[in-house]
Structures are given as structure tokens and as C-alpha cells.
PASEBA-1860 file (N, C-alpha, C; in nm, 3 decimals):
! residues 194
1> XXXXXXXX> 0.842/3.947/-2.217/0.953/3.854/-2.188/1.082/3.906/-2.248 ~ 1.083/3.948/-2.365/1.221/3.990/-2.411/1.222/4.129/-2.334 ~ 1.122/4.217/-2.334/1.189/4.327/-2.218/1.290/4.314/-2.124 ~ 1.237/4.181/-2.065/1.245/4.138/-1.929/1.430/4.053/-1.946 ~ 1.413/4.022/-2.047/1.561/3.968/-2.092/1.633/4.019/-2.106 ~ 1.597/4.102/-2.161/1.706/4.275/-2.223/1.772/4.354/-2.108 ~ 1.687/4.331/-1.958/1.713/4.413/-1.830/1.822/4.294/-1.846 ~ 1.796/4.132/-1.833/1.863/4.094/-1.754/2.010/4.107/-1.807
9> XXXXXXXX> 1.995/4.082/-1.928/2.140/4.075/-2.021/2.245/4.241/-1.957 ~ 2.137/4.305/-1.949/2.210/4.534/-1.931/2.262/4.447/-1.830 ~ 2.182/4.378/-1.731/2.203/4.378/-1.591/2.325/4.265/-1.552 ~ 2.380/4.146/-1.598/2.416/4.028/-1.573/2.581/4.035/-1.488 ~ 2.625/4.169/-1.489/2.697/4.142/-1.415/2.653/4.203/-1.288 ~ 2.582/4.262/-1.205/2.527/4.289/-1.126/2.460/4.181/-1.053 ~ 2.385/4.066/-1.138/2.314/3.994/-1.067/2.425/3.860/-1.029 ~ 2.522/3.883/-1.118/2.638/3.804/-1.103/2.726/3.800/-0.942
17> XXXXXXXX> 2.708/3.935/-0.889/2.788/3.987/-0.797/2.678/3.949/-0.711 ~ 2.536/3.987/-0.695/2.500/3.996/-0.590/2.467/3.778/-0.534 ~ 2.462/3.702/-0.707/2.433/3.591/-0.644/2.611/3.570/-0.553 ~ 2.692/3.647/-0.620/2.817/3.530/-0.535/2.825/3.622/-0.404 ~ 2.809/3.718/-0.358/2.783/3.752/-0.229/2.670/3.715/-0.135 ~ 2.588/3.625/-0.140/2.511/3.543/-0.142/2.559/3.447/-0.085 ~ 2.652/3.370/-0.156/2.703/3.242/-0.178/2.845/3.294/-0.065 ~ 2.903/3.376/-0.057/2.987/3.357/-0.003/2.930/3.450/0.169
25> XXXXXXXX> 2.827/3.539/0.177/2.775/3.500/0.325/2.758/3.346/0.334 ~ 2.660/3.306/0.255/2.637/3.165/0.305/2.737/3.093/0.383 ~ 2.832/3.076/0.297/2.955/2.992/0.328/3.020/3.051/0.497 ~ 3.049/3.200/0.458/3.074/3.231/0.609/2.997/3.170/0.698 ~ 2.892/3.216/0.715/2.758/3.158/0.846/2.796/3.058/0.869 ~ 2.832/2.989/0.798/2.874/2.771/0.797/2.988/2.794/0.836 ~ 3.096/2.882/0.868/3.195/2.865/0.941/3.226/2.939/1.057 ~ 3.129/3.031/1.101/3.128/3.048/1.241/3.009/2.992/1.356
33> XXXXXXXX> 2.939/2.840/1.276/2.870/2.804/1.327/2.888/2.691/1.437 ~ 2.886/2.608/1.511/2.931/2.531/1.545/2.881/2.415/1.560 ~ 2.989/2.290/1.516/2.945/2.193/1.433/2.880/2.120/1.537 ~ 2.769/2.010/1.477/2.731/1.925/1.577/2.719/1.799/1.528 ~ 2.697/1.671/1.604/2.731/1.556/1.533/2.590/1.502/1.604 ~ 2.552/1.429/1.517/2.446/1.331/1.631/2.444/1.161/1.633 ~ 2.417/1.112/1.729/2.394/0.973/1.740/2.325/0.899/1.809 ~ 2.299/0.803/1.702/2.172/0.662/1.747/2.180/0.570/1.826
41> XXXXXXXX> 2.139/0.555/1.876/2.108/0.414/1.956/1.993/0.395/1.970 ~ 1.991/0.278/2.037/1.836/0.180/2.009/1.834/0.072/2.128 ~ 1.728/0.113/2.177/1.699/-0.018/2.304/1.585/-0.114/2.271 ~ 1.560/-0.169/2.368/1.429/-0.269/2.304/1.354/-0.322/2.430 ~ 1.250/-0.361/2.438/1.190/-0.380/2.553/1.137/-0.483/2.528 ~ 1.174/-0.565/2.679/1.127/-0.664/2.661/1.053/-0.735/2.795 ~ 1.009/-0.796/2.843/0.934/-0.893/2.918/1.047/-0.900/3.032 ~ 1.055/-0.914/3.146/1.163/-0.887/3.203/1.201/-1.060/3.254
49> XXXXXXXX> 1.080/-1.134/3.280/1.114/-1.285/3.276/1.063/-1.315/3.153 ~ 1.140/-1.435/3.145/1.221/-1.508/3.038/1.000/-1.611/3.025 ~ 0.970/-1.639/2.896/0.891/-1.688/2.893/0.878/-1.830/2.895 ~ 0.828/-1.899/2.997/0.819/-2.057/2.962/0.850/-2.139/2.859 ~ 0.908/-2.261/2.874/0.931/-2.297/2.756/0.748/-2.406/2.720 ~ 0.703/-2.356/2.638/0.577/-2.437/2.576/0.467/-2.362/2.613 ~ 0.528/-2.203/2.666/0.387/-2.104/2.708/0.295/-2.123/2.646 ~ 0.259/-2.127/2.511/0.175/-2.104/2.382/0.191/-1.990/2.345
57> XXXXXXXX> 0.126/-1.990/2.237/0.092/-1.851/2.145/0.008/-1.735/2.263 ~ -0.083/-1.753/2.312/-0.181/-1.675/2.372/-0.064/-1.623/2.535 ~ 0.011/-1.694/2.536/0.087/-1.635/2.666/0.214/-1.505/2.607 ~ 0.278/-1.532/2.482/0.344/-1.499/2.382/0.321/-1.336/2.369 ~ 0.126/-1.399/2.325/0.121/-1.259/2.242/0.071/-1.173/2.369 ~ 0.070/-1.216/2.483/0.034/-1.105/2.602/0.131/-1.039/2.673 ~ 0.238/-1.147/2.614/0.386/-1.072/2.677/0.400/-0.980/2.535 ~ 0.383/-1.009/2.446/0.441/-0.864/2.316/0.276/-0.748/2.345
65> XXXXXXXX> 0.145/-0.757/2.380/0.077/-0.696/2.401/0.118/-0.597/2.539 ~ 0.198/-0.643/2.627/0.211/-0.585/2.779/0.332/-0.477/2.705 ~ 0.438/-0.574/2.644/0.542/-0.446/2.614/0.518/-0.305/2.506 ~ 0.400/-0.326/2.402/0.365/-0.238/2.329/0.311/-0.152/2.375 ~ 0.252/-0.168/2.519/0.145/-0.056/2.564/0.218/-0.005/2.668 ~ 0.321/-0.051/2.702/0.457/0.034/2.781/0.508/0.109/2.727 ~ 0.587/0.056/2.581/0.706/0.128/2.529/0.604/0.273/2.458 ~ 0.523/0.275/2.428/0.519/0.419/2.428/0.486/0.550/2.539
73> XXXXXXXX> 0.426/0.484/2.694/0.492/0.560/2.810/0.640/0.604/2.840 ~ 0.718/0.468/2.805/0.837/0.504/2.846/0.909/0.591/2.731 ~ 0.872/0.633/2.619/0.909/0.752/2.554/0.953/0.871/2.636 ~ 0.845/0.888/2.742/0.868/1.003/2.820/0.959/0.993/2.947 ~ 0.988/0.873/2.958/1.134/0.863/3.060/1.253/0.910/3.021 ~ 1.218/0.866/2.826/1.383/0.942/2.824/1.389/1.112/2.819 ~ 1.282/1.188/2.873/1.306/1.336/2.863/1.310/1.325/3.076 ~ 1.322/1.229/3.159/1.365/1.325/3.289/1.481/1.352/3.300
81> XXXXXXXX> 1.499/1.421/3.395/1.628/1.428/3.436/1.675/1.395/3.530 ~ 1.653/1.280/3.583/1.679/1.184/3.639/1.758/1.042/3.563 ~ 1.743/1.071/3.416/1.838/0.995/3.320/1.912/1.078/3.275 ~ 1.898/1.204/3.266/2.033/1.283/3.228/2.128/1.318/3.325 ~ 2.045/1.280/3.468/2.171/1.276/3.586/2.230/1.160/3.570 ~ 2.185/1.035/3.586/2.245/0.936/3.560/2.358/0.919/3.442 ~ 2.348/0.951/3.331/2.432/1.019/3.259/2.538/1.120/3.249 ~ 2.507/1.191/3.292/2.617/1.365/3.380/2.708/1.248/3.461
89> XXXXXXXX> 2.654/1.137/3.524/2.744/1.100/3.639/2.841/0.976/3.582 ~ 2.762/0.887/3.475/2.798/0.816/3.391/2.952/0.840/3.354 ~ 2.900/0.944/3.270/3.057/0.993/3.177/3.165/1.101/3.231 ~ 3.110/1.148/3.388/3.183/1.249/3.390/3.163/1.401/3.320 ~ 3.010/1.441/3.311/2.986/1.522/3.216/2.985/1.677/3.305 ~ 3.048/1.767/3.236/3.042/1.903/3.286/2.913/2.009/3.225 ~ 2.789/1.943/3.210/2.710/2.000/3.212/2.558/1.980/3.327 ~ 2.457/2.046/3.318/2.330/1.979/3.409/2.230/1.960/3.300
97> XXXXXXXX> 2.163/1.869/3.359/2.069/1.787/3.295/1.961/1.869/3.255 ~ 1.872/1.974/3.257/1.823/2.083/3.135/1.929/2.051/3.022 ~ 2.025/2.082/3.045/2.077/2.122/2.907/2.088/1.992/2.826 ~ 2.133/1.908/2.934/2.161/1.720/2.820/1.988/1.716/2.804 ~ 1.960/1.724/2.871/1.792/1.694/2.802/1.765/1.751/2.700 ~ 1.780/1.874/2.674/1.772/1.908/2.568/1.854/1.867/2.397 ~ 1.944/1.815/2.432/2.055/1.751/2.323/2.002/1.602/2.293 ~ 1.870/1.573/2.349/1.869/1.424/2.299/1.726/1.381/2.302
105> XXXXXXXX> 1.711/1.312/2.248/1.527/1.322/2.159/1.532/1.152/2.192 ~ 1.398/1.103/2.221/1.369/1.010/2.213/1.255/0.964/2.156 ~ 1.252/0.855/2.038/1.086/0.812/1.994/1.123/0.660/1.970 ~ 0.995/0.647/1.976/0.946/0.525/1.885/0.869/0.477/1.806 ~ 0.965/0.386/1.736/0.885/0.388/1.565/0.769/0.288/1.559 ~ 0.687/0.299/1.513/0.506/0.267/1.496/0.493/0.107/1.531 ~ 0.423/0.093/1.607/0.387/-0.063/1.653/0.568/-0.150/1.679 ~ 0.579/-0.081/1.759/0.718/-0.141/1.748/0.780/-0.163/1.890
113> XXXXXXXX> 0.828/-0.218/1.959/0.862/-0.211/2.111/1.089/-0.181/2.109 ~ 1.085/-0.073/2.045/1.231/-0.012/1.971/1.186/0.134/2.046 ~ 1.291/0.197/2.139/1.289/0.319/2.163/1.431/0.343/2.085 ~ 1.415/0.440/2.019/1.546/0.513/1.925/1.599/0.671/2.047 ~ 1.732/0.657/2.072/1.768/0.784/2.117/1.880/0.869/2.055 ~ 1.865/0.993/2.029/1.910/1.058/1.900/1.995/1.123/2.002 ~ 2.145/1.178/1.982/2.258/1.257/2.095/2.286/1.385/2.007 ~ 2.237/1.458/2.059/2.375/1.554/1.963/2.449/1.629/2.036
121> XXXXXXXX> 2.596/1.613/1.981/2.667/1.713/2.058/2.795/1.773/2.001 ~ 2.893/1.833/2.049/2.950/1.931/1.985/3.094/1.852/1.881 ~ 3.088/1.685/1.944/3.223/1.591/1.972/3.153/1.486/1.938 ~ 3.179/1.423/1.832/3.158/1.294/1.756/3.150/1.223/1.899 ~ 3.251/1.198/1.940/3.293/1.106/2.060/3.148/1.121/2.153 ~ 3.183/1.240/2.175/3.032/1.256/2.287/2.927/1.260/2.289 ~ 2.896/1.268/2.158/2.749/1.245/2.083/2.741/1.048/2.112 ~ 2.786/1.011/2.042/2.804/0.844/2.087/2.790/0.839/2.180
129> XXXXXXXX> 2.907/0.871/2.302/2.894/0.842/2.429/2.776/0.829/2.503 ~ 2.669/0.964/2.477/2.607/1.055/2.519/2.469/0.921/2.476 ~ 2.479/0.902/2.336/2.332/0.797/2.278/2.331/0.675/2.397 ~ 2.476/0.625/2.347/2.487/0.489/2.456/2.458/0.511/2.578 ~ 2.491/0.577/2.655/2.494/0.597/2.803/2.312/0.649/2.834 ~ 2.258/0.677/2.748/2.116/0.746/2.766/2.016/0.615/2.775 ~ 2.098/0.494/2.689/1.959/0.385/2.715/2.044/0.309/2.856 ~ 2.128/0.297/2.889/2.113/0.273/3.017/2.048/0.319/3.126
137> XXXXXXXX> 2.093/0.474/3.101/2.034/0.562/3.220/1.886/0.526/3.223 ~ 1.800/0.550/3.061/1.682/0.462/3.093/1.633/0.343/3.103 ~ 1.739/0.208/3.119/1.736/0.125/3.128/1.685/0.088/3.321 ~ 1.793/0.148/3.348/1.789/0.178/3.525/1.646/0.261/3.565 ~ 1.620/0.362/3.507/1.493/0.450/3.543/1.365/0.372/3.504 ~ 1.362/0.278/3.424/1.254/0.175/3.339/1.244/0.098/3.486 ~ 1.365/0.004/3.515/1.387/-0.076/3.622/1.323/-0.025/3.776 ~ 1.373/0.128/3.797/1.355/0.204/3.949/1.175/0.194/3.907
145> XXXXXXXX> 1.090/0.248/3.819/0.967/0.268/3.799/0.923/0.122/3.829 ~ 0.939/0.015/3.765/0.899/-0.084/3.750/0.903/-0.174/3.877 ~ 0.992/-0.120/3.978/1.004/-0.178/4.089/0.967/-0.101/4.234 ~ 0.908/0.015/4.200/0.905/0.100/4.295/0.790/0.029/4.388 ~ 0.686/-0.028/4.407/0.607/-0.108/4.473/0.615/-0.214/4.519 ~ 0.801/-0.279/4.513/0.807/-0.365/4.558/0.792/-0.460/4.488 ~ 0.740/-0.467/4.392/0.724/-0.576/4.283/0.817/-0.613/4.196 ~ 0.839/-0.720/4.151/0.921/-0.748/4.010/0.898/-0.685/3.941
153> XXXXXXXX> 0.965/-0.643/3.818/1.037/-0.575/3.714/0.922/-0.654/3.599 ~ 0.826/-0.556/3.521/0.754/-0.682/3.434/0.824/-0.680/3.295 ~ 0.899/-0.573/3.285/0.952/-0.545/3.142/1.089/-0.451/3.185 ~ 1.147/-0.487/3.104/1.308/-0.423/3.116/1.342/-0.372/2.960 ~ 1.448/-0.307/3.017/1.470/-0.211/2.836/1.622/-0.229/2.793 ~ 1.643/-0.328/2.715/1.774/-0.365/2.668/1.878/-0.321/2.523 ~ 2.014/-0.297/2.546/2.058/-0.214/2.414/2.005/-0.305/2.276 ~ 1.961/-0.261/2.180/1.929/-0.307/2.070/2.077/-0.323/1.981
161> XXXXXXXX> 2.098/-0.185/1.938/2.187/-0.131/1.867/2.295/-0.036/1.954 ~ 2.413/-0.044/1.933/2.444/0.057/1.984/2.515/0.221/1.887 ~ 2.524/0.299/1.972/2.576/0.394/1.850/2.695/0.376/1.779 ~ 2.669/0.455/1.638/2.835/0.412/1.572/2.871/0.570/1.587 ~ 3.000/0.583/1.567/3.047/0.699/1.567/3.010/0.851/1.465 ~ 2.995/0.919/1.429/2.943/0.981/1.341/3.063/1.054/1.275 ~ 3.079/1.045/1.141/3.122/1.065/1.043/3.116/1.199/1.049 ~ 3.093/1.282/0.981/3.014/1.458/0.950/2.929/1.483/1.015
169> XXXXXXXX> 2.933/1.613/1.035/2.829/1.663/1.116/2.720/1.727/1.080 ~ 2.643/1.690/1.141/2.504/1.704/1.111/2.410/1.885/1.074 ~ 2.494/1.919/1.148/2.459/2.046/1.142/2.624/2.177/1.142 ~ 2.661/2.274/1.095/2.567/2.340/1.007/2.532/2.225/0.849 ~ 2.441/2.280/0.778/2.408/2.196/0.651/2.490/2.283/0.550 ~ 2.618/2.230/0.493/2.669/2.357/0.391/2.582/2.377/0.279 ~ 2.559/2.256/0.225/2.471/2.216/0.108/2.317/2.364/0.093 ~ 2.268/2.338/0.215/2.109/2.363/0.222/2.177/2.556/0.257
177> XXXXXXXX> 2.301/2.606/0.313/2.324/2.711/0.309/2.343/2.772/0.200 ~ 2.446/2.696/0.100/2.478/2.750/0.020/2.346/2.778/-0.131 ~ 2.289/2.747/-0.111/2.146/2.703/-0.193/2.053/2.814/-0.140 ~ 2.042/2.856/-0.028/1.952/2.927/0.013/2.015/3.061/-0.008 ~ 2.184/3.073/0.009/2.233/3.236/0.002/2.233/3.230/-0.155 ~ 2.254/3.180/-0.240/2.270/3.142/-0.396/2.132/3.221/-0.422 ~ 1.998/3.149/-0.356/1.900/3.223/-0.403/1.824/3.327/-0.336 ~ 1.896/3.374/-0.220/1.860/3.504/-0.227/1.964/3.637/-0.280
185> XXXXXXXX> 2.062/3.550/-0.312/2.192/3.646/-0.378/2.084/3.641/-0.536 ~ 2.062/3.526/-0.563/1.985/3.593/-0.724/1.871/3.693/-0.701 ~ 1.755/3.672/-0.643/1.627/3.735/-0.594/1.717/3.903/-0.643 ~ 1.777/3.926/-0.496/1.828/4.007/-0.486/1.853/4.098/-0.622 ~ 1.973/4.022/-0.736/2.008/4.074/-0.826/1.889/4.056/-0.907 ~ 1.798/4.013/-0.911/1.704/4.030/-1.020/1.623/4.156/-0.959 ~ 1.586/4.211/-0.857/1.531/4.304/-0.772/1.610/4.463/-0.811 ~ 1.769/4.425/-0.858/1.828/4.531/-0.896/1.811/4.561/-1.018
193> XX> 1.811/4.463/-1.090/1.798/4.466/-1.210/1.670/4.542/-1.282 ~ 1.572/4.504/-1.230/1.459/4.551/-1.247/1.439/4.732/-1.172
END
């Protein structure tokens, strides 16, 4: 151990240099990266008629049993692109729907009849835009499925939450860059050192 101390002490301005070149790639990478913002929204599914008044409990819990065993099919509505056209057409968007499909994730959280849709995009603004406008689009595609036989609508998918604007952006992470070039700028200088 004191060997090993003795290198580092000969060595400390060396390992000095190589952690802040390290630290300052890091920092570069984070500024020729390009920023992205993301945003939430939240729909909710529900029974598409309104339940009797004095249904009971047992009519109740078959309408929250019908929507639980939907809302995790309709997870996979929000990846067609048939809601990211609806969207492209929505906002006026200059991209095609591969690519918005790809910018936006949809799940839902455990026993829960809540689809969450995540936006990311290059523009605070359009990341929002982009969340909001996505539970409609699957609001309408929930509706077209649900009615395609001619039948009433048994469940519909309504905004929960809508998105708030996003503050900072989500990606690049300066924090998690600068931490990672920091320690391979040390590695490094301890590698010389030795």
C-alpha cells in the first residue's frame, strides 16, 4: 500500500490531468448532443356507458373487471401507426409515423386501468404536444376497434392527466456524463501511474 501511494504522490499531477480531460470530453459530448425533453400524459379507461343508477356492487365490479382486461391490450394500440398518423395530422407534424412511433412509449401501471404515454422530442413544446395529442389519437383508435362490428363502444379511453410542459431536458444527462468521464479520466491516470 505505501508503494502504491508513493507512485501515486511521483504521479499526482499526471493523474490530475488525465481526470480533468476526462471531465472536460465529458462535458463536450453533452454539448454536441441534442437535447431532448419528454412528456406525460395519462388516459383512463373507462366503461363507455354510464352505469345505472342502483346497478349494485356485482354490476360495478364487472364494469372495472371488463376495463382491466382491456387496458392492457390496448397498451399495444399506442405503438400503431395509425395513432401516429392521426397525430402527424393532428399537429401538423413534418415527420412519418415510424419515426413518431418511435419517440413515444406507452404502459400501464399494475392493476390499474391508467395508460401513461411518455413523448420525447427535440422541443419542450412538442414533446407536450406530441403526449397530449397521442391519447386522443388512441382515444379515436380505442373507439374505431371497439366499433368496428357495428356494435357500441364497451369502453372508451379518456384524458386523465394532461401533459405539463417540461422544464430540462431529459437527455443528454450532464450529471451521469460528467461522473463517468471523471472516472475514466482517473482509471486512466492511475493506469499511468502505475
Amino acid at each position: 500500500l505505501r508503494d502504491f501511494l508513493r507512485v501515486f504522490r511521483a504521479h499526482w499531477l499526471g493523474i490530475t490531468a488525465f481526470v480533468a480531460l476526462g471531465l472536460l470530453l465529458a462535458f463536450g459530448w453533452t454539448l454536441v448532443q441534442p437535447k431532448l425533453y419528454n412528456a406525460t400524459a395519462s388516459g383512463y379507461l373507462v366503461t363507455a356507458g354510464a352505469t345505472p343508477e342502483g346497478a349494485g356492487i356485482s354490476t360495478a365490479l364487472a364494469a372495472e373487471d371488463l376495463v382491466k382486461s382491456k387496458v392492457t391490450s390496448y397498451v399495444q394500440v399506442g405503438t400503431l401507426r395509425s395513432v401516429a398518423d392521426t397525430v402527424i395530422e393532428d399537429l401538423g407534424l413534418d415527420t412519418t409515423s415510424e419515426r413518431l412511433v418511435r419517440n413515444v412509449s406507452v404502459v400501464n401501471p399494475l392493476d390499474t386501468a391508467v395508460l401513461t404515454v411518455t413523448a420525447t422530442a427535440e422541443d419542450p413544446v412538442a414533446a407536450r404536444d406530441i403526449a397530449e395529442a397521442w391519447i386522443h389519437g388512441m382515444s379515436a383508435e380505442i373507439t374505431r376497434l371497439e366499433t368496428s362490428g357495428g356494435a357500441d363502444a364497451m369502453t372508451t379511453l379518456t384524458t386523465a392527466a394532461s401533459a405539463e410542459l417540461p422544464d430540462a431536458p431529459s437527455s443528454p444527462n450532464v450529471r451521469l456524463a460528467l461522473a463517468l468521464g471523471g472516472l475514466v479520466g482517473l482509471a486512466l491516470g492511475v493506469g499511468y501511474s502505475l
